[in-house]
LUMPA-219602 format. One line per field, with one value per residue: residue number from 0; y, z, x of N, C-alpha, C in turn. Coordinates in steps of 0.1 Angstrom, whole numbers, plus 5000, padded with zeros to 4 digits. Each point is the difference from the previous one (the first is absolute). Example, Ala and Ser with C-alpha at 12.3 -4.5 7.8 and 13.67 -1.06 7.14 Angstrom:
LUMPA-219602
num 0	1
n_yy 4943	5011
n_zz 5078	4993
n_xx 5132	4996
ca_yy 5012	5011
ca_zz 5000	5000
ca_xx 4991	5009
c_yy 5012	5011
c_zz 5000	5008
c_xx 5009	4992
***
This chain:
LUMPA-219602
num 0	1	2	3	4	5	6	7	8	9	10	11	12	13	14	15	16	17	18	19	20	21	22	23	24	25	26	27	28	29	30	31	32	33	34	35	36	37	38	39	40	41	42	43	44	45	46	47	48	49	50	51	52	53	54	55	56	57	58	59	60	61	62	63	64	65	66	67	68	69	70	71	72	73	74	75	76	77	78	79	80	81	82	83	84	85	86	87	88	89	90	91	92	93	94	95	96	97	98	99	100	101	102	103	104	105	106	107	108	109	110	111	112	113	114	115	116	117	118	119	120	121	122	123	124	125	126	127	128	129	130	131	132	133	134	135	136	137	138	139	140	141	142	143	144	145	146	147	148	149	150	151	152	153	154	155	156	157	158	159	160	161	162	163	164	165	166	167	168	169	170	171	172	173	174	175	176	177	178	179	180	181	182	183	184	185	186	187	188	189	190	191	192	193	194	195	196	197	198	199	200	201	202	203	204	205	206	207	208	209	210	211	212	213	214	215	216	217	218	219	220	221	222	223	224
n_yy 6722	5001	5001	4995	5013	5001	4986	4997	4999	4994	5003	4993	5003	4987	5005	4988	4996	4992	4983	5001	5012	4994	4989	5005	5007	4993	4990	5005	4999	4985	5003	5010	4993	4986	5005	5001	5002	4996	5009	4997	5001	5003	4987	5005	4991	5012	4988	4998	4989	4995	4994	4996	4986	5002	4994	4997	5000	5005	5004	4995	4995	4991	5008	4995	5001	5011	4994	4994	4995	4998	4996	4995	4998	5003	4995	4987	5002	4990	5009	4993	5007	5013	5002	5003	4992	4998	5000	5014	5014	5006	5013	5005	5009	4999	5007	5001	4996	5007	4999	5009	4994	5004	4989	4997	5007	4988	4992	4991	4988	4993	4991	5010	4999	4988	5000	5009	4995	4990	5005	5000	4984	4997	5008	4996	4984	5005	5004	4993	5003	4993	4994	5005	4986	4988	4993	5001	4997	5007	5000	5012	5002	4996	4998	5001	4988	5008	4998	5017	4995	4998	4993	5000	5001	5006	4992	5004	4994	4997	4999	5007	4993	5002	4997	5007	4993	5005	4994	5010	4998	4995	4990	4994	4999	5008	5001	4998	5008	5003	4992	5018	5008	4990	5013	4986	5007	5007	5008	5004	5013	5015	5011	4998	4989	5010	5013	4994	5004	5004	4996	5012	4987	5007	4998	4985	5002	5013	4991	4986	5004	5005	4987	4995	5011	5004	4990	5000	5014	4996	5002	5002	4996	5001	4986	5003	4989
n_zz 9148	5009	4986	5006	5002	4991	4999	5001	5006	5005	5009	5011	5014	5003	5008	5003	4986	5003	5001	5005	5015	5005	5003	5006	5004	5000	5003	5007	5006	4996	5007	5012	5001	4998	5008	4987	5007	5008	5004	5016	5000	5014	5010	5011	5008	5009	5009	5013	5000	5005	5009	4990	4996	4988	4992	4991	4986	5003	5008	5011	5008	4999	5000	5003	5007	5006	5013	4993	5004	4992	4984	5007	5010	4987	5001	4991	4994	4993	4983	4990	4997	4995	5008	4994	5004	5013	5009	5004	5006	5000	5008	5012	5000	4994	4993	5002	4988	4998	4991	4994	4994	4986	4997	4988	5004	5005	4990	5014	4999	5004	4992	4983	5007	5004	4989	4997	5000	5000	4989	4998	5003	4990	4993	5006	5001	4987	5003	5003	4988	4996	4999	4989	5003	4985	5005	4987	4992	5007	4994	5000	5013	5001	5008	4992	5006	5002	5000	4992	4993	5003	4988	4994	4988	5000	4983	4999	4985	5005	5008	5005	5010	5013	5008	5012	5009	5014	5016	5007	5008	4996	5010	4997	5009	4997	4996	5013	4994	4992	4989	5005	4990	5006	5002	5000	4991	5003	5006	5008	4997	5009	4990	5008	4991	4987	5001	5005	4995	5010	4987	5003	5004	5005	5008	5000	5002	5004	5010	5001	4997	5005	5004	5007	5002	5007	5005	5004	4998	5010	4995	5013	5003	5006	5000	5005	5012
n_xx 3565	4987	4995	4990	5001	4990	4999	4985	5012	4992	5006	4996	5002	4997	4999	5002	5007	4988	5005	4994	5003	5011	4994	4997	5009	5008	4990	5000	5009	4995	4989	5006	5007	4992	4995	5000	4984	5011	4998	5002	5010	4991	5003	5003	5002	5004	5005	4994	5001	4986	4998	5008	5000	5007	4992	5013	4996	5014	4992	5003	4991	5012	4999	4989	5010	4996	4995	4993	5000	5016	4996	4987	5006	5011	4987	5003	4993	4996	5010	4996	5011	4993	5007	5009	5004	5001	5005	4992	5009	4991	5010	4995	5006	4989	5008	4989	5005	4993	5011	4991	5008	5001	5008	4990	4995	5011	4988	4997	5007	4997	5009	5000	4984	5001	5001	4990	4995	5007	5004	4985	4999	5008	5000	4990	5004	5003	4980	5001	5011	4987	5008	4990	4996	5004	4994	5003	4989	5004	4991	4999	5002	5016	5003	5010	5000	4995	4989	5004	4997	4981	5004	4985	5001	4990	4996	4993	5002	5013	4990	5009	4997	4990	5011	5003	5008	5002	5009	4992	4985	5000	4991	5010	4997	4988	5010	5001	4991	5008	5002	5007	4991	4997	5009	5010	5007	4989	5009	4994	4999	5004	4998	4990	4995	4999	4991	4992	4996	4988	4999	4996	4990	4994	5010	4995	4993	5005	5009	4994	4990	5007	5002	4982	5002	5015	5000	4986	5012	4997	4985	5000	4987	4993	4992	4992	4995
ca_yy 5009	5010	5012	5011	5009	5004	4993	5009	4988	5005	4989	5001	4993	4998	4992	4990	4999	4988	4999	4995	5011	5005	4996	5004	5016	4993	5001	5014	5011	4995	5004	5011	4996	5001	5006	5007	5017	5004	5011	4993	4988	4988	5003	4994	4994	4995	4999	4988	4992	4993	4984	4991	4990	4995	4989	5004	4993	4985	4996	4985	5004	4991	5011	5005	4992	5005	4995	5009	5008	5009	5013	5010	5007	5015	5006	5001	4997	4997	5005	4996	5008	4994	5009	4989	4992	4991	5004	5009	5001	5011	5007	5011	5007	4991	5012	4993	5012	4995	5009	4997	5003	4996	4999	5006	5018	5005	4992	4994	4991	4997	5003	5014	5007	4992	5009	5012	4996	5002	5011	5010	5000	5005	5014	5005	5000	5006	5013	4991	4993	4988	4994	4989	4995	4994	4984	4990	4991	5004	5016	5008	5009	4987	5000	4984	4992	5004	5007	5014	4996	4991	5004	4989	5007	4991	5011	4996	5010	5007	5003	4993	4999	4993	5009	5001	5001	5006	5002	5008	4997	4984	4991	4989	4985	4994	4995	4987	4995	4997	5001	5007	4997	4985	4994	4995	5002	5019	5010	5018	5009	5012	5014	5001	4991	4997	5012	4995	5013	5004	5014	5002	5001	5011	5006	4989	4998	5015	4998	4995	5013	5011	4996	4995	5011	4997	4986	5002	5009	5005	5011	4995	5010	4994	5006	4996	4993
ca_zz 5005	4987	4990	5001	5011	5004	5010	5014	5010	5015	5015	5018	5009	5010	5014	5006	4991	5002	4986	4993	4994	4992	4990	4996	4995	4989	4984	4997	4994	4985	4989	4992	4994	4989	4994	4992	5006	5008	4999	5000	4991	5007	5017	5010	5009	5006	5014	5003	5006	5007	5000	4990	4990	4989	4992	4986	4995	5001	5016	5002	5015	5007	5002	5011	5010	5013	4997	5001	5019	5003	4994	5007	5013	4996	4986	4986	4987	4984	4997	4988	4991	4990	4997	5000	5015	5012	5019	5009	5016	5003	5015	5004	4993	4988	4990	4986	4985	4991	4988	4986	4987	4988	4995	4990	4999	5011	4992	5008	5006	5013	5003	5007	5007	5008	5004	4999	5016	5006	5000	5008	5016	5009	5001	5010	5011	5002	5003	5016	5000	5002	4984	4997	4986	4992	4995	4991	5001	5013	4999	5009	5004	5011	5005	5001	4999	5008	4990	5008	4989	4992	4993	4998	4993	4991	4991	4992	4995	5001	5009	5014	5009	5010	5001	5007	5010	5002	5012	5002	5014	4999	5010	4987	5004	4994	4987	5007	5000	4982	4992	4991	4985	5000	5004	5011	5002	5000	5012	5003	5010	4997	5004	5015	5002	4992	5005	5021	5002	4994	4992	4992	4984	4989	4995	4997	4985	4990	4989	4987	4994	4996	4991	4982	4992	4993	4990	4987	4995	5005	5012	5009	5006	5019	5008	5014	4996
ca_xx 4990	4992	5004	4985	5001	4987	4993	4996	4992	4991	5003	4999	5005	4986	5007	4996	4990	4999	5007	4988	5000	5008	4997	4984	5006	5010	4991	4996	5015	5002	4988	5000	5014	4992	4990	5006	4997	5007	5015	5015	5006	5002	4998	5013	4991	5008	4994	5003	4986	5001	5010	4992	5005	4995	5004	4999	4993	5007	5001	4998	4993	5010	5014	4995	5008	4989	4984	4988	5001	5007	4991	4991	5010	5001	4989	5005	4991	5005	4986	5008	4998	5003	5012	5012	5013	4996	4995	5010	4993	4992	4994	5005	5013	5008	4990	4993	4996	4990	5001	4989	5003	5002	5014	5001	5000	5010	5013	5007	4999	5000	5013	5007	4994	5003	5017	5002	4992	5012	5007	4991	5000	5013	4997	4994	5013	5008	4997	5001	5016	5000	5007	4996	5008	4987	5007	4991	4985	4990	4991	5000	5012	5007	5012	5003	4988	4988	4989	4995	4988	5002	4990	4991	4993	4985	4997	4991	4997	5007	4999	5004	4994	5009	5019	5009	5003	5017	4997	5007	5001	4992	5005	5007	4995	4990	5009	4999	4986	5005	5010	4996	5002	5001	5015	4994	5017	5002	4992	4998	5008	4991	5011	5003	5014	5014	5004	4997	4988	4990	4998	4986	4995	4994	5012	5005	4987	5004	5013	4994	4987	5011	5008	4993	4999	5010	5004	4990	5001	4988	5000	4992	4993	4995	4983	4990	4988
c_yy 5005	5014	5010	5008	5004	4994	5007	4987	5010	4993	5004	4990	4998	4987	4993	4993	4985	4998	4997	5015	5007	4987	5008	5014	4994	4998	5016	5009	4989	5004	5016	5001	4996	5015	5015	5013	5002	5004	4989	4985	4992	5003	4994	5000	4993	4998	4992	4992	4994	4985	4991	4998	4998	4991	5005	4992	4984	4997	4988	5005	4992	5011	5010	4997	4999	4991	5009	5006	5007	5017	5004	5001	5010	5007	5004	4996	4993	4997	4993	5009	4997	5005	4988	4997	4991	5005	5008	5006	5017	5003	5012	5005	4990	5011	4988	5008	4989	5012	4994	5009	4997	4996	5007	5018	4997	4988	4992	4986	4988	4998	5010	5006	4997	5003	5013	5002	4994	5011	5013	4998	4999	5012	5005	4998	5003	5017	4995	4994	4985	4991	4987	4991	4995	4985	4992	4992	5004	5014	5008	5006	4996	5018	4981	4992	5005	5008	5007	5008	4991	5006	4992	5011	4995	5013	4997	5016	5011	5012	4995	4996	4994	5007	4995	4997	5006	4999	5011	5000	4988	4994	4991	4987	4995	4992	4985	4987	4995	4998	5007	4998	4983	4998	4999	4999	5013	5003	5014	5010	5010	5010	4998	4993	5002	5012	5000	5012	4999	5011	5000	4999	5008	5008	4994	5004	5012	4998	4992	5010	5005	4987	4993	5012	4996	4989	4999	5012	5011	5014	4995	5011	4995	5007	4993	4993	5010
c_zz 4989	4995	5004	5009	5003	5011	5018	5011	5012	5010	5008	5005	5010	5015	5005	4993	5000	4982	4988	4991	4984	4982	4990	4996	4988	4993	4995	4990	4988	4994	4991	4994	4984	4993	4990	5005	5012	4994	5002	4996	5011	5015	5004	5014	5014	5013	5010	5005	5014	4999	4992	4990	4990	4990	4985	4995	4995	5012	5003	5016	5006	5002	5011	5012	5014	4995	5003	5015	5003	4996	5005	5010	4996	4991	4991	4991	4990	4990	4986	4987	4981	4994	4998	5007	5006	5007	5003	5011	4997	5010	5001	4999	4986	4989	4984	4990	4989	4985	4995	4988	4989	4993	4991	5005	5006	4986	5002	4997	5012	5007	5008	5008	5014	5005	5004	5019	5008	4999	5013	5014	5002	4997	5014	5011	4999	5006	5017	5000	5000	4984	5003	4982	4998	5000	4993	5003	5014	5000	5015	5005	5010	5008	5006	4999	5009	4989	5011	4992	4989	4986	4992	4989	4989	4989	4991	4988	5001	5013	5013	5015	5009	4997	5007	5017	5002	5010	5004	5020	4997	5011	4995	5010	4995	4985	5005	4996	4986	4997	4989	4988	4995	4999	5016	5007	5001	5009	4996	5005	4993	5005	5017	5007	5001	5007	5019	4999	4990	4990	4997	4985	4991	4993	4989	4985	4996	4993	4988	4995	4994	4988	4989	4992	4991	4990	4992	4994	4999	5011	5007	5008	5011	4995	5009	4994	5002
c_xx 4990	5007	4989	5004	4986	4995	4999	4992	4995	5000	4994	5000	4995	5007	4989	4982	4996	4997	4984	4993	5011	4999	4983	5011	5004	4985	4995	5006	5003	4991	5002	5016	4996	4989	5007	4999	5012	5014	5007	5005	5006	4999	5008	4989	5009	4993	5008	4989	5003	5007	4992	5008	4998	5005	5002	4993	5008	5007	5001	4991	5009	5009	4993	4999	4990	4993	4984	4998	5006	5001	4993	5004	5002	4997	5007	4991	5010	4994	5011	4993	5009	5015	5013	5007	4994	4993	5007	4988	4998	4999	5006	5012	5005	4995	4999	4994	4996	4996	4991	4998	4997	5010	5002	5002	5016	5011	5008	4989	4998	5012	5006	4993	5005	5019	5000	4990	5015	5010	4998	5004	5016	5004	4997	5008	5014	5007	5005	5013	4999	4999	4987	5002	4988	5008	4995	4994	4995	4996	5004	5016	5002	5014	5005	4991	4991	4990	4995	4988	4996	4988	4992	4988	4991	5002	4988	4993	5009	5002	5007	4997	5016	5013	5007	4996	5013	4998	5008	5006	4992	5004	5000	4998	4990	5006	5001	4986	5001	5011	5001	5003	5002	5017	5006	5017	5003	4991	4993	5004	4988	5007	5003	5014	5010	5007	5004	4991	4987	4993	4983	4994	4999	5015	5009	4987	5002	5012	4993	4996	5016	5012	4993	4997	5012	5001	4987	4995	4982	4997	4993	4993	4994	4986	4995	4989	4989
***
């Protein structure tokens, strides 16, 4: 973990954020992440989007199973970004975070950043009794072989982009349209599953806010656009 207790990240939380929007916030919140005049030492950028696909930058578009028709039937956009993994699926009840940070002010690594972003999200389900694990060489957070998050992170200059997916009410059929994360011997699941009940996002994104404080020894504060 970071040794910095100073560190002051700034979050909010934005519902039903189409993904093009939430890429133009993400350039934004790097710019004043970089800019020396800003107090904080970073942003947390939580949402969920609309239905839409995306490609890592070592994606293959063969792991995009739907066909083009099929995507626009249920207006899915796809959008290849510059973040790490494959193919995965952006939608409704899926709470997506997008930390923007400085390694350096937090002394972390990609590695350990990248660990400390899993740590967070099972933290979170275990606020829900639900045991999530890590299975080597596959980034993100499994109960068994099912991925209940996935994660895909860009750094440049030391700055962080892109994060986390986690389904929380996710309608996990659209998972049908990909081969998520390009593994093709592992399924999906989302708290709903796992629990038979429906939990509110936003209740699901205060627990994060409340445990990336914890594990990135940070204060976190909430502002408005």
């Amino acid at each position: 973990m970071s040794a910095n207790l100073s560190n002051t990240v700034e979050w909010l939380y934005i519902e039903k954020l189409d993904y093009s929007s939430g890429l133009c916030f993400q350039d934004e919140l790097r710019r004043r992440a970089l800019s020396n005049g800003d107090k904080s030492k970073g942003f947390l950028l939580l949402c969920d989007h609309k239905p839409v696909i995306t490609v890592g930058r070592f994606g293959k578009e063969d792991n995009i199973l739907g066909s083009r028709d099929d995507l626009k039937k249920y207006g899915i956009e796809i959008y290849r970004t510059e973040r790490g993994g494959d193919v995965t699926f952006h939608g409704p009840g899926q709470l997506v975070g997008y930390p923007i940070i400085n390694l350096r002010d937090f002394k972390l690594g990609v590695k350990s950043y990248v660990h400390l972003l899993e740590e967070t999200i099972i933290r979170v389900l275990k606020d829900f009794d639900i045991e999530g694990e890590r299975i080597e060489k596959y980034p993100g957070v499994w109960i068994g072989k099912e991925k209940i998050a996935a994660i895909g992170v860009h750094v440049k200059k030391h700055i962080t982009a892109h994060g986390f997916a986690l389904n929380v009410n996710t309608n996990l059929s659209y998972f049908s349209l990909i081969v998520p994360c390009g593994i093709r011997n592992m399924g999906v699941t989302s708290i709903e599953k796992v629990l038979g009940k429906d939990i509110p996002l936003e209740q699901v994104a205060l627990g994060f806010v409340k445990e990336f404080g914890r594990v990135f020894r940070s204060n976190l504060k909430c502002i408005s656009l």
